[in-house]
mmCIF file of the N, C-alpha and C atoms, coordinates in Angstrom:
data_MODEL
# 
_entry.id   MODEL 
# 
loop_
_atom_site.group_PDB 
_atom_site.id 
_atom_site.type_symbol 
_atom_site.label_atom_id 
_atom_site.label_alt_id 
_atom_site.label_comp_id 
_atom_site.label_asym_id 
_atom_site.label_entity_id 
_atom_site.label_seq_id 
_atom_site.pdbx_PDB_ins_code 
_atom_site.Cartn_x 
_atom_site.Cartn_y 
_atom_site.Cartn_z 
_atom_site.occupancy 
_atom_site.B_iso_or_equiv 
_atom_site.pdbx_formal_charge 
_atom_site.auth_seq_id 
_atom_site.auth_comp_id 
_atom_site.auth_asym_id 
_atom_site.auth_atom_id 
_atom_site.pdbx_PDB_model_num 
ATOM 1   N N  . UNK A 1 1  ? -65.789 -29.703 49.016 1.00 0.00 ? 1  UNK A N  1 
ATOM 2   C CA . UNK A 1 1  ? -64.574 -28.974 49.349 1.00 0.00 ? 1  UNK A CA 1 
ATOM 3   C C  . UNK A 1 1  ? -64.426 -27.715 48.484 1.00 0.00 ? 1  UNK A C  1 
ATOM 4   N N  . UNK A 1 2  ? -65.019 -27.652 47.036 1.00 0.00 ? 2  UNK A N  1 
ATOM 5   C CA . UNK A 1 2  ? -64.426 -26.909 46.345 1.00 0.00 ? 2  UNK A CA 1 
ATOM 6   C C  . UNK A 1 2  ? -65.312 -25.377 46.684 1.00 0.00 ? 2  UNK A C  1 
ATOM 7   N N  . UNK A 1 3  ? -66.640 -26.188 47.353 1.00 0.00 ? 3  UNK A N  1 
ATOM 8   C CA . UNK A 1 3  ? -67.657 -24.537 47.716 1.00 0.00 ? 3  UNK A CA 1 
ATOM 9   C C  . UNK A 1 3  ? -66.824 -24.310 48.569 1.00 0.00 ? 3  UNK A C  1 
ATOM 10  N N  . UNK A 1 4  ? -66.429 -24.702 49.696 1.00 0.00 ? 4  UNK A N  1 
ATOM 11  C CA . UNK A 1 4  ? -66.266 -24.058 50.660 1.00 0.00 ? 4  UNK A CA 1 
ATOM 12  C C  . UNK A 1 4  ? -65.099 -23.225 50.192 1.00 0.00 ? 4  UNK A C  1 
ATOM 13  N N  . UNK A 1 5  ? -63.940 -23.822 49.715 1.00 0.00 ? 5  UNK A N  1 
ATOM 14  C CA . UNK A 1 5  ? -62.972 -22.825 49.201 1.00 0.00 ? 5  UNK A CA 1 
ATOM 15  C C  . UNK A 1 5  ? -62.793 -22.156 48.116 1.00 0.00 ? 5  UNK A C  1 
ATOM 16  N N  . UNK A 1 6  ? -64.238 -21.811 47.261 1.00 0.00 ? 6  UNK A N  1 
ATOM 17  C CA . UNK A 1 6  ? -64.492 -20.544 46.917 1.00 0.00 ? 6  UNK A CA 1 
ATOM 18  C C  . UNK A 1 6  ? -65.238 -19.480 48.089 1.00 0.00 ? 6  UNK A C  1 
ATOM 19  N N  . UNK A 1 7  ? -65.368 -20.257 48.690 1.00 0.00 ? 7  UNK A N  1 
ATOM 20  C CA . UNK A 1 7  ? -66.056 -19.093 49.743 1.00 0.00 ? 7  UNK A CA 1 
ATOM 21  C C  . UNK A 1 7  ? -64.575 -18.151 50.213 1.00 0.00 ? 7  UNK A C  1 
ATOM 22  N N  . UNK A 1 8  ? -63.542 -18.751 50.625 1.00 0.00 ? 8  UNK A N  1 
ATOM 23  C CA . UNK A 1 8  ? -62.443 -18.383 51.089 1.00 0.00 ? 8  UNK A CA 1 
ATOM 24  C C  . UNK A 1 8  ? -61.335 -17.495 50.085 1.00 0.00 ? 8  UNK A C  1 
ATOM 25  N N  . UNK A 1 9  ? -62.221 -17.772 48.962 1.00 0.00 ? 9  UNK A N  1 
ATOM 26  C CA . UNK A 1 9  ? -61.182 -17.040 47.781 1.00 0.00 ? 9  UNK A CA 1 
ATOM 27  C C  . UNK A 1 9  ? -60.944 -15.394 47.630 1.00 0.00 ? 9  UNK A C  1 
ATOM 28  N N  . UNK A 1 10 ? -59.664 -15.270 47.699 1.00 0.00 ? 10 UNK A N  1 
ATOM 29  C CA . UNK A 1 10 ? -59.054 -13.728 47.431 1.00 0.00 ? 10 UNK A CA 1 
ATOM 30  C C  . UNK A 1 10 ? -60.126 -12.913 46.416 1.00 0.00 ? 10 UNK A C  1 
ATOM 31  N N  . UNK A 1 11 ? -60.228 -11.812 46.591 1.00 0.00 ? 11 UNK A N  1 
ATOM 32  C CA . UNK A 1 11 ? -61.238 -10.682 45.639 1.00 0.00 ? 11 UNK A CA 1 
ATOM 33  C C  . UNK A 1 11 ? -60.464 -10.728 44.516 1.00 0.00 ? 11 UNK A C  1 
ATOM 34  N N  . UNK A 1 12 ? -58.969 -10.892 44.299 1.00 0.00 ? 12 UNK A N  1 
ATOM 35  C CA . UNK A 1 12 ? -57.846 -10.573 43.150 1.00 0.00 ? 12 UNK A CA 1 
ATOM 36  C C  . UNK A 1 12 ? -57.884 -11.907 42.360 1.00 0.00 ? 12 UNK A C  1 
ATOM 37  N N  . UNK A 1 13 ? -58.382 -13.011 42.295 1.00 0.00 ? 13 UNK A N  1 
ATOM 38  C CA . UNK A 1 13 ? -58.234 -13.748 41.926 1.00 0.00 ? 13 UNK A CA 1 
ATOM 39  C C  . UNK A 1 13 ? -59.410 -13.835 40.997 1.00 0.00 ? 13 UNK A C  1 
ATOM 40  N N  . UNK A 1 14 ? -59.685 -14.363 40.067 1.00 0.00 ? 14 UNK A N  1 
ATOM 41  C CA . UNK A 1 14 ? -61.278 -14.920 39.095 1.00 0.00 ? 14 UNK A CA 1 
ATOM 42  C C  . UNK A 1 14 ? -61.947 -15.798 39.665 1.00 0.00 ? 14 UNK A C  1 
ATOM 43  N N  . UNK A 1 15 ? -63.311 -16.277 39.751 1.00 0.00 ? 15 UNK A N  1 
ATOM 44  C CA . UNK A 1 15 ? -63.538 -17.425 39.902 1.00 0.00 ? 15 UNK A CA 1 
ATOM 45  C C  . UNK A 1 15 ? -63.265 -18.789 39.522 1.00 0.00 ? 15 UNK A C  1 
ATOM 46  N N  . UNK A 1 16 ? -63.066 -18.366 37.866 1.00 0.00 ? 16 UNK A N  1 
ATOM 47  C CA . UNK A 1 16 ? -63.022 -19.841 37.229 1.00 0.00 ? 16 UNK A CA 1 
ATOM 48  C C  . UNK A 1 16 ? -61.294 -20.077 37.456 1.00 0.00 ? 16 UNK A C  1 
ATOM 49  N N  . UNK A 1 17 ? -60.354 -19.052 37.634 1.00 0.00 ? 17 UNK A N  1 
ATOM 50  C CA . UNK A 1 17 ? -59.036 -19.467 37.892 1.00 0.00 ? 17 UNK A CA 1 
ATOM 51  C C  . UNK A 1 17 ? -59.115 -20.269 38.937 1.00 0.00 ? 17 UNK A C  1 
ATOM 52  N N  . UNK A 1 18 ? -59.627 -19.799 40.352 1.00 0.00 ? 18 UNK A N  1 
ATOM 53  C CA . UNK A 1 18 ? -59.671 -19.948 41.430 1.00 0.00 ? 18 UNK A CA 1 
ATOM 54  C C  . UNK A 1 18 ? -59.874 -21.408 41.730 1.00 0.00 ? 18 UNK A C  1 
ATOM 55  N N  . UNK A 1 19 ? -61.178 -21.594 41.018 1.00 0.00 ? 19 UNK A N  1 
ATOM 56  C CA . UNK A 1 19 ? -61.882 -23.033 40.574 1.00 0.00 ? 19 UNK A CA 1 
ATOM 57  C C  . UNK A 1 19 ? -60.793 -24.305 40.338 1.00 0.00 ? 19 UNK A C  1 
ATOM 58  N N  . UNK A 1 20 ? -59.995 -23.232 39.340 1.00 0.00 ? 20 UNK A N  1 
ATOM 59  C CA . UNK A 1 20 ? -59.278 -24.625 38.588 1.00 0.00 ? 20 UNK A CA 1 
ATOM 60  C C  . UNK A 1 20 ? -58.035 -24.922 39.806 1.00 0.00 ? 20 UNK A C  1 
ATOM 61  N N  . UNK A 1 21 ? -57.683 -23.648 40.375 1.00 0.00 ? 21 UNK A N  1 
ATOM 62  C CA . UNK A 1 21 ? -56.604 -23.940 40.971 1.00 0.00 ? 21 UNK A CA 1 
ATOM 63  C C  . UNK A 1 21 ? -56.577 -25.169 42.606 1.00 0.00 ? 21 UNK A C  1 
ATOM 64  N N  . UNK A 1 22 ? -58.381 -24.689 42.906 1.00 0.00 ? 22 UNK A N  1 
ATOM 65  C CA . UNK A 1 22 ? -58.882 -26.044 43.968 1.00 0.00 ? 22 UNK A CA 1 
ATOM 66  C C  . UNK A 1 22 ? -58.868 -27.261 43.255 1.00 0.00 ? 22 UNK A C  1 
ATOM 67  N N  . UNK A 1 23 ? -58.903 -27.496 41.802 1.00 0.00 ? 23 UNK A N  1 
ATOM 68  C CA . UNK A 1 23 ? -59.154 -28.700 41.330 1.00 0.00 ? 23 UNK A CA 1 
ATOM 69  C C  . UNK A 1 23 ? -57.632 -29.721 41.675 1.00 0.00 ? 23 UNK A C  1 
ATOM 70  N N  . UNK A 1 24 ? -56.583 -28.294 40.809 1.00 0.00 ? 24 UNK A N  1 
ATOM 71  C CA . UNK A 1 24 ? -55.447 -29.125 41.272 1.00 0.00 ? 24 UNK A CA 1 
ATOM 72  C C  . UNK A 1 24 ? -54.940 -29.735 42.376 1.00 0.00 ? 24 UNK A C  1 
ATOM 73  N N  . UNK A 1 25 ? -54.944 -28.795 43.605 1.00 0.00 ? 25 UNK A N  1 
ATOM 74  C CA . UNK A 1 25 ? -54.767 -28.936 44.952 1.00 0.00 ? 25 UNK A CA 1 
ATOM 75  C C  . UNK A 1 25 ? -55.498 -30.131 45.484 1.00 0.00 ? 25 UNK A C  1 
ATOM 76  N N  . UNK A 1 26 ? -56.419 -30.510 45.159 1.00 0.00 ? 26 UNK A N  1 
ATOM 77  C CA . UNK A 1 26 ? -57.350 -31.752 45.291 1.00 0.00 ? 26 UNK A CA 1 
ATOM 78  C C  . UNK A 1 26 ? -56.936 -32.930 45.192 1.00 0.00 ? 26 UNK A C  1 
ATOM 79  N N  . UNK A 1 27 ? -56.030 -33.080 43.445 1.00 0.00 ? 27 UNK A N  1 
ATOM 80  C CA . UNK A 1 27 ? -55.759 -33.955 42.792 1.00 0.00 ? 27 UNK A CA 1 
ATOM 81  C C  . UNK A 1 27 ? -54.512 -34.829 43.671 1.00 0.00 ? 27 UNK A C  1 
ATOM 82  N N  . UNK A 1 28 ? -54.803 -35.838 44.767 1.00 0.00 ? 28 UNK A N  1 
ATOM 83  C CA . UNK A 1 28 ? -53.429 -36.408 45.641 1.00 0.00 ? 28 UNK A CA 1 
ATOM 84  C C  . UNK A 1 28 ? -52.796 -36.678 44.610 1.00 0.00 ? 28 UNK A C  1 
ATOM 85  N N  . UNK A 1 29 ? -52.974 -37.348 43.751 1.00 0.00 ? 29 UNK A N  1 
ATOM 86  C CA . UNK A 1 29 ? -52.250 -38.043 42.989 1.00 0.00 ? 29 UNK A CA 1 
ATOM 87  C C  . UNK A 1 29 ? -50.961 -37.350 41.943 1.00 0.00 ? 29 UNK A C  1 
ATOM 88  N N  . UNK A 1 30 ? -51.476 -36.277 42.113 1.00 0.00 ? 30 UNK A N  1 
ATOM 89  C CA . UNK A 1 30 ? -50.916 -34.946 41.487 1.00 0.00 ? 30 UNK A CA 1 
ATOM 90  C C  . UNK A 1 30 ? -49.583 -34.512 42.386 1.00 0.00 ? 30 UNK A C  1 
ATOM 91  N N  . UNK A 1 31 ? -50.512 -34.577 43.621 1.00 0.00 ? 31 UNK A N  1 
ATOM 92  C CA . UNK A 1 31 ? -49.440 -34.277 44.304 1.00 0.00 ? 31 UNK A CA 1 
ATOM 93  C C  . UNK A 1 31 ? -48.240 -34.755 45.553 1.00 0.00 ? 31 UNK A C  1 
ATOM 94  N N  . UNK A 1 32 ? -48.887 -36.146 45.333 1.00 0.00 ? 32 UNK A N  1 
ATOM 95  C CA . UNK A 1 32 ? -47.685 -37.131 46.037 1.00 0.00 ? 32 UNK A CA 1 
ATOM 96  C C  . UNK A 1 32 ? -46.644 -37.395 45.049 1.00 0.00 ? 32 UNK A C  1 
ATOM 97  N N  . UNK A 1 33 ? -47.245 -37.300 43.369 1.00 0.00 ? 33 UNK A N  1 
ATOM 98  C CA . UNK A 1 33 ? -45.864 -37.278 42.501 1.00 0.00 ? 33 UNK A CA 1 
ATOM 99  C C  . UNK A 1 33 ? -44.942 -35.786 42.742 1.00 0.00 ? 33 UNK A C  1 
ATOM 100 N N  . UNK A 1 34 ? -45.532 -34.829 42.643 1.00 0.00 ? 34 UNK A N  1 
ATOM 101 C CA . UNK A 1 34 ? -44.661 -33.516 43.053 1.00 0.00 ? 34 UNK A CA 1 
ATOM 102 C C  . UNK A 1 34 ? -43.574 -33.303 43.947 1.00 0.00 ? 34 UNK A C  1 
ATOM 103 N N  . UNK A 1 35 ? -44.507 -34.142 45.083 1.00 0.00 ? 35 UNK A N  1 
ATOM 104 C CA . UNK A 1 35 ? -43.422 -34.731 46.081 1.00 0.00 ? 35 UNK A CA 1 
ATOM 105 C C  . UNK A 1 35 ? -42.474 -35.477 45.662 1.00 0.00 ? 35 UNK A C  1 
ATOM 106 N N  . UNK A 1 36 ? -42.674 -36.476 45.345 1.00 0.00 ? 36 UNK A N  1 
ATOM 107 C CA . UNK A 1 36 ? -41.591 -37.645 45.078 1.00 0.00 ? 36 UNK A CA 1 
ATOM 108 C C  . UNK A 1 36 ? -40.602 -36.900 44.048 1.00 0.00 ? 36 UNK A C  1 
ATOM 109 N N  . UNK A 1 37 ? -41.078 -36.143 43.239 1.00 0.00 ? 37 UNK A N  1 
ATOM 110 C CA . UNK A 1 37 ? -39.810 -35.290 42.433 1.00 0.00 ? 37 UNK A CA 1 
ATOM 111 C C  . UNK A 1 37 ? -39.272 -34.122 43.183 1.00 0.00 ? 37 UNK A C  1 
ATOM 112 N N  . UNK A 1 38 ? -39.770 -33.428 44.395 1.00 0.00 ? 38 UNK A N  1 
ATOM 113 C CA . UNK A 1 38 ? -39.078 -32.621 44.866 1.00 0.00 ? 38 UNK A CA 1 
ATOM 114 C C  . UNK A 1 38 ? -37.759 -33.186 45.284 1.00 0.00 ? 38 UNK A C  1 
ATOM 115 N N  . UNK A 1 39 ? -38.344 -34.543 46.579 1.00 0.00 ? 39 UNK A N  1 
ATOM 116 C CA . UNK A 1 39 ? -37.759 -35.089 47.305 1.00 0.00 ? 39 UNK A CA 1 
ATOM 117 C C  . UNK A 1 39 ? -36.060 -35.400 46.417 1.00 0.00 ? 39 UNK A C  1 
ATOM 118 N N  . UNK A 1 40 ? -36.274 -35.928 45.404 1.00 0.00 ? 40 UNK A N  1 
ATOM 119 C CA . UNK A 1 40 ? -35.504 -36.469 44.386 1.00 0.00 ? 40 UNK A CA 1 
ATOM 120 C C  . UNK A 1 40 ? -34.225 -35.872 43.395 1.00 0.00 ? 40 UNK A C  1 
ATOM 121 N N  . UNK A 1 41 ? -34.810 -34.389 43.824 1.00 0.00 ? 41 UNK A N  1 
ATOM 122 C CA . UNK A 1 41 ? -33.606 -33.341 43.614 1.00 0.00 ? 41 UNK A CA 1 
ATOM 123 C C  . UNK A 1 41 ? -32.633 -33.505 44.224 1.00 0.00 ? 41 UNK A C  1 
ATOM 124 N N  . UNK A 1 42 ? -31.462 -33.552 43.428 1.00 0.00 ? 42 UNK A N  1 
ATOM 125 C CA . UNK A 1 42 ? -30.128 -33.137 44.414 1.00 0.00 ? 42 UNK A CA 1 
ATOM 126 C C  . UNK A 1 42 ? -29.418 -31.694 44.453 1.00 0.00 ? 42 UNK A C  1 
ATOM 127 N N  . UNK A 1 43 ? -29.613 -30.405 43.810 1.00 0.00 ? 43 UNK A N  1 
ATOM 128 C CA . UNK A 1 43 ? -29.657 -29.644 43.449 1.00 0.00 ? 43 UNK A CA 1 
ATOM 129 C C  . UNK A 1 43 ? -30.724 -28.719 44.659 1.00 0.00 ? 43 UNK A C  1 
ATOM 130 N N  . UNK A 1 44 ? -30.498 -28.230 45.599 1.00 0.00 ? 44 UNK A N  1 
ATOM 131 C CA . UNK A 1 44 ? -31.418 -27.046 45.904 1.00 0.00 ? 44 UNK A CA 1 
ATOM 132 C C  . UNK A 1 44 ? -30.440 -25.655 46.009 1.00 0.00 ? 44 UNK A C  1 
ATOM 133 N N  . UNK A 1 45 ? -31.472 -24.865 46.277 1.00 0.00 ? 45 UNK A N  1 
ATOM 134 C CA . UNK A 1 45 ? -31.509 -23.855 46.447 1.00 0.00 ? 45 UNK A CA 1 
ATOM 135 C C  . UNK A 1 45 ? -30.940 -23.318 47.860 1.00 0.00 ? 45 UNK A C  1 
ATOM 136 N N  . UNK A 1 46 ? -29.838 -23.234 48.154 1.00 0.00 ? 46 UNK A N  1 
ATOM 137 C CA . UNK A 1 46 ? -28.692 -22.648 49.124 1.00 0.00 ? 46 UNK A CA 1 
ATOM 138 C C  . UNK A 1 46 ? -28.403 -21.352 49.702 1.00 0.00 ? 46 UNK A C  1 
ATOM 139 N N  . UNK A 1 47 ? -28.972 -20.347 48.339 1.00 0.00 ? 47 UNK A N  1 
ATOM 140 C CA . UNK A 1 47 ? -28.586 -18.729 48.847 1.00 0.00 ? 47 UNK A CA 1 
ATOM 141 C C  . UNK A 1 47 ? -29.229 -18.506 49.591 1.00 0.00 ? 47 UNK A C  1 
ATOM 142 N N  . UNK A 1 48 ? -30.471 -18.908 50.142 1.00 0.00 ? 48 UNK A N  1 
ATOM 143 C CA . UNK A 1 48 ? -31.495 -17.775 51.159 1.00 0.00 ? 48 UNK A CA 1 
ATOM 144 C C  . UNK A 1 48 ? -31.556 -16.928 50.368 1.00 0.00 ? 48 UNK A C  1 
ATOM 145 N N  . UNK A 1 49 ? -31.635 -15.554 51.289 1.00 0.00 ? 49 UNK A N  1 
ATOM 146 C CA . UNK A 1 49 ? -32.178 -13.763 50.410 1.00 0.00 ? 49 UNK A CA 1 
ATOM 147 C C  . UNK A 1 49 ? -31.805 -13.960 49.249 1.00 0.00 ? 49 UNK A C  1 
ATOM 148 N N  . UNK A 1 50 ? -30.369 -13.624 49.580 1.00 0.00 ? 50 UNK A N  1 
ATOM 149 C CA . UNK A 1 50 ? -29.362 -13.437 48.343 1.00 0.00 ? 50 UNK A CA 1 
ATOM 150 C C  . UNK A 1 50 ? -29.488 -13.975 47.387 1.00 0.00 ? 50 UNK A C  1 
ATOM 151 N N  . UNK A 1 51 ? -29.849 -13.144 46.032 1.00 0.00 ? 51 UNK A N  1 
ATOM 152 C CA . UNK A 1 51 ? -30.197 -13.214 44.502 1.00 0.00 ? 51 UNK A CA 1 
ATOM 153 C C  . UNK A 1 51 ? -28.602 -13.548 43.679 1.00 0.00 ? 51 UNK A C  1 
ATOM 154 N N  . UNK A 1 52 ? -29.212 -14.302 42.692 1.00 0.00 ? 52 UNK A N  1 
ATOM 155 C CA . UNK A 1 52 ? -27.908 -15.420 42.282 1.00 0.00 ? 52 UNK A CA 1 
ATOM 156 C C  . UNK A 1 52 ? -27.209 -14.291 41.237 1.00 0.00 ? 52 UNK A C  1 
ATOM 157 N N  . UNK A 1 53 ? -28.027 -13.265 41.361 1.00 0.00 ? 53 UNK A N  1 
ATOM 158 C CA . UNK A 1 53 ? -26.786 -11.753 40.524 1.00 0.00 ? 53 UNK A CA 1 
ATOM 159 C C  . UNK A 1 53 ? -25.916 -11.272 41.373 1.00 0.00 ? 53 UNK A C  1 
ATOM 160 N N  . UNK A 1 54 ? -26.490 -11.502 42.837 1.00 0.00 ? 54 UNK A N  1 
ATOM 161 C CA . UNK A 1 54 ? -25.349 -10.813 43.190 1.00 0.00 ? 54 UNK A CA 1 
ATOM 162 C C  . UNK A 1 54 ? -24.037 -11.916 43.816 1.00 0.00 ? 54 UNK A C  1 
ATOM 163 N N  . UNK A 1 55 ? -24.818 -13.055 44.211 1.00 0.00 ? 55 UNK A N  1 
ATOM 164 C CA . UNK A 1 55 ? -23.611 -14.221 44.329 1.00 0.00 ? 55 UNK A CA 1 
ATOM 165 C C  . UNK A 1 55 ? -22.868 -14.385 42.851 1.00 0.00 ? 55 UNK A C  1 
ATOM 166 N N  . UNK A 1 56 ? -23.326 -13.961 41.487 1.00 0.00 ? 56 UNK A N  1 
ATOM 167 C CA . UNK A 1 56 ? -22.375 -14.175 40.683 1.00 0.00 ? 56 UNK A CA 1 
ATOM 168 C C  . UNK A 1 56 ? -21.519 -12.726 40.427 1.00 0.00 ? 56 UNK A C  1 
ATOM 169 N N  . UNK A 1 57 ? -21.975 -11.374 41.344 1.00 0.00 ? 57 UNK A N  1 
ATOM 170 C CA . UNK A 1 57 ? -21.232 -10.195 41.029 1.00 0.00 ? 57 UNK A CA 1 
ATOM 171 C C  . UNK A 1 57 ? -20.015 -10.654 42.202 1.00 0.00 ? 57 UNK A C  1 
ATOM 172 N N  . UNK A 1 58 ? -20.139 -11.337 43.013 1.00 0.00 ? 58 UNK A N  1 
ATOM 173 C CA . UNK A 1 58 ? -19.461 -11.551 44.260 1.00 0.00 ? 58 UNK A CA 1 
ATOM 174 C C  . UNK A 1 58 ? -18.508 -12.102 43.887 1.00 0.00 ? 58 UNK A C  1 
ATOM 175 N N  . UNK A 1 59 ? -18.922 -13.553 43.011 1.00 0.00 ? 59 UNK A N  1 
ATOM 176 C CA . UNK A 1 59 ? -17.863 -14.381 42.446 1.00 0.00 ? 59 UNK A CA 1 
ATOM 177 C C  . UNK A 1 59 ? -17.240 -13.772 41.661 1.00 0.00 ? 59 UNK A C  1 
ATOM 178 N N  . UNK A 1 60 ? -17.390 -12.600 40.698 1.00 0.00 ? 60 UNK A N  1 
ATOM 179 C CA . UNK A 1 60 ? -16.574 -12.277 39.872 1.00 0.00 ? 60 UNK A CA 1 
ATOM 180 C C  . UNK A 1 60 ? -15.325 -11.241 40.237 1.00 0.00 ? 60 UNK A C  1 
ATOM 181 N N  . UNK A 1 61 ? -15.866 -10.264 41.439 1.00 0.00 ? 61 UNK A N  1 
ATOM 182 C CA . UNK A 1 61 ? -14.957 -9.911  41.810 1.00 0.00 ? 61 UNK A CA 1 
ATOM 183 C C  . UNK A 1 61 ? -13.662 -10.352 42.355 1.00 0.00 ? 61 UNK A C  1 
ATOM 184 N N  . UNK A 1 62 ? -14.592 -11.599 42.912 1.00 0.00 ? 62 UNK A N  1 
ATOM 185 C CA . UNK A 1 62 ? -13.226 -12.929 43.920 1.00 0.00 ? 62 UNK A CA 1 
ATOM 186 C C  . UNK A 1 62 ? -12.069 -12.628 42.756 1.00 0.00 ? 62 UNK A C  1 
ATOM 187 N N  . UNK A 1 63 ? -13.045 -13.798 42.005 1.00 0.00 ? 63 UNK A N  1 
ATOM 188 C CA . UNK A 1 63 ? -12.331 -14.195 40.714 1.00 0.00 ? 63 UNK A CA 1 
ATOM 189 C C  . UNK A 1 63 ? -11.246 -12.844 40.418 1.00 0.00 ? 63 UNK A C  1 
ATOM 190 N N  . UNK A 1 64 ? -11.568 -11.674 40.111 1.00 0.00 ? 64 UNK A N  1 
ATOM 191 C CA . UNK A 1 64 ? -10.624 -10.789 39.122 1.00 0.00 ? 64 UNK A CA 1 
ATOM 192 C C  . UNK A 1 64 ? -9.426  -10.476 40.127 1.00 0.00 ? 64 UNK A C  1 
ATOM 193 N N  . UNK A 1 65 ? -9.827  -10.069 41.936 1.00 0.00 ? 65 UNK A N  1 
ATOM 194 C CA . UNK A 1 65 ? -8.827  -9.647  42.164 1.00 0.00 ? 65 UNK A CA 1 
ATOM 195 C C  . UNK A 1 65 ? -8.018  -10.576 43.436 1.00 0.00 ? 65 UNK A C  1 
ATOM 196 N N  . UNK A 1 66 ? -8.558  -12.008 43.355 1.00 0.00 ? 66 UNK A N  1 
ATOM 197 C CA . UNK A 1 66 ? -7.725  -12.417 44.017 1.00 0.00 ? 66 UNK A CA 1 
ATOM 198 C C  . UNK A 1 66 ? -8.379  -12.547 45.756 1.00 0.00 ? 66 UNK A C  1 
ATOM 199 N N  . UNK A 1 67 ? -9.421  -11.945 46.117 1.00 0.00 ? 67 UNK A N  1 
ATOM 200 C CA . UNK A 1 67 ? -9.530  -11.317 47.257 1.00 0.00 ? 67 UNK A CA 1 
ATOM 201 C C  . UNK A 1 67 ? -9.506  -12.473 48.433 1.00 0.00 ? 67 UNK A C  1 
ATOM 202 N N  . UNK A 1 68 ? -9.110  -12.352 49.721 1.00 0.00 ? 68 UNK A N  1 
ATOM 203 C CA . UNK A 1 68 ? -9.248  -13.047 50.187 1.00 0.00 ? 68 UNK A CA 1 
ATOM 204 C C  . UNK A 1 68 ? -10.714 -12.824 51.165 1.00 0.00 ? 68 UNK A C  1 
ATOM 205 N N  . UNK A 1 69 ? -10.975 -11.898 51.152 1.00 0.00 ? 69 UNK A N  1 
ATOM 206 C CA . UNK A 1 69 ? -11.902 -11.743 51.921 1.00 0.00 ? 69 UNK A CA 1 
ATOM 207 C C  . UNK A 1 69 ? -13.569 -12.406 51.284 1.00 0.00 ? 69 UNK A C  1 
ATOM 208 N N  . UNK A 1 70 ? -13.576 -13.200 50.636 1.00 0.00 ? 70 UNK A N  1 
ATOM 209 C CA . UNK A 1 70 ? -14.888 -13.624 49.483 1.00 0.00 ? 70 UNK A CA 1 
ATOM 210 C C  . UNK A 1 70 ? -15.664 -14.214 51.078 1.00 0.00 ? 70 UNK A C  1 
ATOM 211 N N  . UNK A 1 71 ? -17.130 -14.300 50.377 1.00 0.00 ? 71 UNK A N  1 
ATOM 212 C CA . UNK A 1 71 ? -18.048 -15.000 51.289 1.00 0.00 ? 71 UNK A CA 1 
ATOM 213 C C  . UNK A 1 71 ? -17.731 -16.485 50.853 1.00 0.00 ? 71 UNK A C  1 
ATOM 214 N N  . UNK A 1 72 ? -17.659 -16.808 50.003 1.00 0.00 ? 72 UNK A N  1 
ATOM 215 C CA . UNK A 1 72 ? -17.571 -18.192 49.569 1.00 0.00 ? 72 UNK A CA 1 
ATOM 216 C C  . UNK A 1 72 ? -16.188 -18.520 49.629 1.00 0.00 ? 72 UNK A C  1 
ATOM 217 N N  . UNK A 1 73 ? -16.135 -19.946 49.294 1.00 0.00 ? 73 UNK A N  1 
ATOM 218 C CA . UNK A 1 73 ? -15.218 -20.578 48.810 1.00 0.00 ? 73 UNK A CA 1 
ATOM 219 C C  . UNK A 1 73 ? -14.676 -20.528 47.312 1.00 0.00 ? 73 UNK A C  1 
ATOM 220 N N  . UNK A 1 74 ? -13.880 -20.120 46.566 1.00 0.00 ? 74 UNK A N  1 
ATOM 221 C CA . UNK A 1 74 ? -13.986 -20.142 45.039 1.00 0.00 ? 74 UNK A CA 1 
ATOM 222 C C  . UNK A 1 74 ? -13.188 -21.247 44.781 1.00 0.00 ? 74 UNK A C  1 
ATOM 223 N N  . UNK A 1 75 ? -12.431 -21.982 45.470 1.00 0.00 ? 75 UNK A N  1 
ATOM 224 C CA . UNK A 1 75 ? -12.329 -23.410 44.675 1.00 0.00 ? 75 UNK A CA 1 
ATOM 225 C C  . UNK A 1 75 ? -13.803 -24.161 44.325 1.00 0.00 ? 75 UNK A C  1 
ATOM 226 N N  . UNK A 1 76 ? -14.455 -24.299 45.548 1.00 0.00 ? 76 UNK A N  1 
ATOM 227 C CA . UNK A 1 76 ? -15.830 -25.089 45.745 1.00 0.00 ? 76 UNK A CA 1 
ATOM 228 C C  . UNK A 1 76 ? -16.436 -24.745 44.539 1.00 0.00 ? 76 UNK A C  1 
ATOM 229 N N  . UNK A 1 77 ? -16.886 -23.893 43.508 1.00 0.00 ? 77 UNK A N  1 
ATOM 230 C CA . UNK A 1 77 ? -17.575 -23.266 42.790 1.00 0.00 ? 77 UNK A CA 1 
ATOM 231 C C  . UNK A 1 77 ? -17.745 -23.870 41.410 1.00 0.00 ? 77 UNK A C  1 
ATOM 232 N N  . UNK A 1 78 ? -16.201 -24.517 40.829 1.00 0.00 ? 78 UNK A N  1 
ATOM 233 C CA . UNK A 1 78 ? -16.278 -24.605 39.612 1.00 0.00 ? 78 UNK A CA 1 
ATOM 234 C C  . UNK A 1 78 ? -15.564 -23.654 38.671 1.00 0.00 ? 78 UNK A C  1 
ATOM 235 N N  . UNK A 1 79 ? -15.140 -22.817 39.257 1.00 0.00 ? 79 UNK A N  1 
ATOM 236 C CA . UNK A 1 79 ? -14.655 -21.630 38.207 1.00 0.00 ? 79 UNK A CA 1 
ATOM 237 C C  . UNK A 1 79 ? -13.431 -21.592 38.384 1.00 0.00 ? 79 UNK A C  1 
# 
């Protein structure tokens, strides 16, 4: 497996990186635990695009002036 996907490997990449990085990908065991800890999160990631600077420039404005017009909820938040 691992020739064939150096054959397939990016020009930007090294070999021996490349190497190591098929080793991991290989490893099931590696990565049915990865799984089982993704799965196990309760915590994801909600914004889509939107970068958590500007959901917190968003919240702060809520916050200072009251606005009703917010994308969010600002009870829901915590603040």
């Amino acid at each position: 497996m691992q020739d064939l996907g150096l054959m397939n490997r990016p020009k930007n990449i090294p070999v021996d990186d490349f190497s190591q990085m098929l080793r991991l990908w290989s490893n099931k065991d590696r990565c049915l635990r990865a799984k089982e800890i993704r799965m196990s999160q309760k915590n994801t990631h909600t914004a889509g695009p939107t970068s958590f600077a500007i959901i917190r420039e968003e919240m702060v404005i809520c916050l200072k002036f009251s606005s009703d017009s917010c994308s969010f909820n600002v009870k829901d938040t915590g603040f």
